[in-house]
C-alpha positions in Angstrom: 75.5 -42.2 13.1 76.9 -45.3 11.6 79.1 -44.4 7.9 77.9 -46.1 5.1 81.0 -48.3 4.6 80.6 -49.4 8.4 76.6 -50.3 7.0 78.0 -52.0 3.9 80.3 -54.2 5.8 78.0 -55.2 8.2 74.9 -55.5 5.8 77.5 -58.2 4.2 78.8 -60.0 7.6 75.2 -60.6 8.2 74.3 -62.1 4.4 77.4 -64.4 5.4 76.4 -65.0 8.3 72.9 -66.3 7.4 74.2 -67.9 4.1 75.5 -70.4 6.8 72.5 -70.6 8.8 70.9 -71.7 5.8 73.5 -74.1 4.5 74.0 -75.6 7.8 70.0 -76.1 8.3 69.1 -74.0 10.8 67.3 -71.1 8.1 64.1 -70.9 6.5 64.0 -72.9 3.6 63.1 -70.3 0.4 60.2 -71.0 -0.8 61.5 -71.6 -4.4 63.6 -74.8 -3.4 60.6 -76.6 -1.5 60.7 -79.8 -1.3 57.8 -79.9 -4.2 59.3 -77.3 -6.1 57.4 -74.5 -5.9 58.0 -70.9 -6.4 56.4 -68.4 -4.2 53.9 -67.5 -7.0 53.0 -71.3 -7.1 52.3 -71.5 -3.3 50.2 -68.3 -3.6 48.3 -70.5 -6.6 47.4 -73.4 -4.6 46.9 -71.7 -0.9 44.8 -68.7 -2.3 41.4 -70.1 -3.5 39.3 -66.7 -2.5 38.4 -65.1 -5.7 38.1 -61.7 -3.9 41.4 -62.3 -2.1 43.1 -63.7 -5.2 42.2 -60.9 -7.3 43.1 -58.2 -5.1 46.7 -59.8 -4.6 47.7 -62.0 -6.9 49.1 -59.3 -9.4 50.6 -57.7 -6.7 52.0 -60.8 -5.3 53.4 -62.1 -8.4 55.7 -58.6 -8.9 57.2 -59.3 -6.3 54.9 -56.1 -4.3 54.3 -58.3 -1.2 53.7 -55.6 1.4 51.3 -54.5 -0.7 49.6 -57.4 -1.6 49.0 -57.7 1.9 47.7 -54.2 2.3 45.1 -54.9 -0.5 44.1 -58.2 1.2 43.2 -56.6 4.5 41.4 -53.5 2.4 39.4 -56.6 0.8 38.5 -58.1 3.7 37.6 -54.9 5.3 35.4 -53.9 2.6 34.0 -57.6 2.9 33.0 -56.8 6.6 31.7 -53.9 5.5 29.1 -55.1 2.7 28.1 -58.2 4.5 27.2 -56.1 8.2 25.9 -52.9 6.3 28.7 -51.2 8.7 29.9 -48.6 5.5 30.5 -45.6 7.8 33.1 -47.5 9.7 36.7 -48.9 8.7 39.3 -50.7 10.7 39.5 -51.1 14.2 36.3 -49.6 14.9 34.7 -52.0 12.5 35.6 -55.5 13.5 35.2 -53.9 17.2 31.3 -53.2 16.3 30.2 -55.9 14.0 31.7 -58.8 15.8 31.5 -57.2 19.4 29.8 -60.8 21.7 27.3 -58.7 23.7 25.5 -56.6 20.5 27.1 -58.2 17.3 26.2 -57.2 14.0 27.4 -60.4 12.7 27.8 -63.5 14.4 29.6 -66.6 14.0 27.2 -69.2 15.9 24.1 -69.1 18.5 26.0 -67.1 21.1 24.2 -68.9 24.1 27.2 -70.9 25.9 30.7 -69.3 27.6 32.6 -71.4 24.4 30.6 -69.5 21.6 30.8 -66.5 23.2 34.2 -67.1 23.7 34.9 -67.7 19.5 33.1 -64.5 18.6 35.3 -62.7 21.5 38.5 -64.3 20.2 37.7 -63.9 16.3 36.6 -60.1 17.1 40.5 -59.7 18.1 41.5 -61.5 15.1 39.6 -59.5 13.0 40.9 -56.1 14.9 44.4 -57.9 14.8 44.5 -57.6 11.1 43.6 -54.1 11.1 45.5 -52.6 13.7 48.8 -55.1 13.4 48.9 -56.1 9.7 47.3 -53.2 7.6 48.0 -50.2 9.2 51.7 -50.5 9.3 51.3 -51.1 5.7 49.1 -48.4 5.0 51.4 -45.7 7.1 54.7 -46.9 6.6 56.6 -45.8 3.8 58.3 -48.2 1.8 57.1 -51.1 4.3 58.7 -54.1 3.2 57.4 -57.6 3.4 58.9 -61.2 1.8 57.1 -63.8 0.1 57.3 -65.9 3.6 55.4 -63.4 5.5 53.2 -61.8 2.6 52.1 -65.3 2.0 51.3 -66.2 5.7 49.2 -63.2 6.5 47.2 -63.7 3.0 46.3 -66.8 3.9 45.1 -65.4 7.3 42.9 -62.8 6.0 41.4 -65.9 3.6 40.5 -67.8 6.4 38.9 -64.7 8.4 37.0 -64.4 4.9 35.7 -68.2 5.4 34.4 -67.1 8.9 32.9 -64.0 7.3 31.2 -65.8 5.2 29.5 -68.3 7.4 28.3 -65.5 10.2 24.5 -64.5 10.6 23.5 -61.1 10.7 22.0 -60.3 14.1 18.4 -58.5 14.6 18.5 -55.1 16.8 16.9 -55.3 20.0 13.9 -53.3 20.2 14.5 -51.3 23.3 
């Protein structure tokens, strides 16, 4: 077990140590001192245009809450998934899995008749999973999970675009067997 002091001392080599990472280039630059000028909140402004997304993260987003902000967005989403593929008694994993599965899809993004569209509803059905199982869930069972406006900001604008593709999929017919 490391003593606090020892934590504290390191804790502040590594700020110093990144402080001149930054200065010397090599860093992320913070959003707030962009090259336009804008603040986190002002990226959020002009990358977010979903009104469901925006208004189950922007409050959250602007208080500086970015893990949950995030958590929200993929609740959103879900719950998007949901009410468009008439899939209520599922959630998560088991969710995107079902409605965008290539072989019996509940919802589909194109025709589904050559390898390449087959191959997009395959690929987006992990995407979808992805943000469940990678993004939410160690939100959702991690305590004090902690995200920065970098991050928050990249996986919001993530979930927006698998809300585009939601919103441009067909629901499918079931087969009568």
């Amino acid at each position: 077990m490391i003593s606090k002091p020892t934590v504290k001392r390191l804790q502040s080599l590594v700020t110093s140590i990144q402080v001149e990472i930054d200065q010397a280039g090599f860093g992320r630059i913070p959003l707030k001192d962009t090259a336009i000028g804008d603040t986190p909140l002002g990226l959020f402004d002009r990358l977010i245009m979903d009104e469901a997304i925006r208004s189950a993260t922007r409050e959250l987003f602007k208080d500086g809450y970015y893990a949950l902000a995030v958590e929200e967005c993929c609740k959103c989403l879900a719950n998007s998934v949901k009410e468009r593929s008439g899939k209520g008694d599922k959630d998560g994993t088991d969710l995107m899995f079902t409605v965008f599965n290539e072989d019996k899809p509940v919802l589909a993004l194109n025709k589904l008749r050559t390898t390449s569209e087959k191959d997009e509803q395959r690929g987006y059905k992990f995407m979808y999973v992805g943000m469940m199982c990678g993004i939410r869930n160690p939100r959702v069972h991690e305590h004090e999970y902690l995200d920065d406006a970098h991050i928050a900001l990249e996986m919001i604008a993530f979930a927006q675009h698998l809300m585009h593709k939601l919103k441009s999929t067909r629901k499918c017919r079931k087969k009568k067997v």
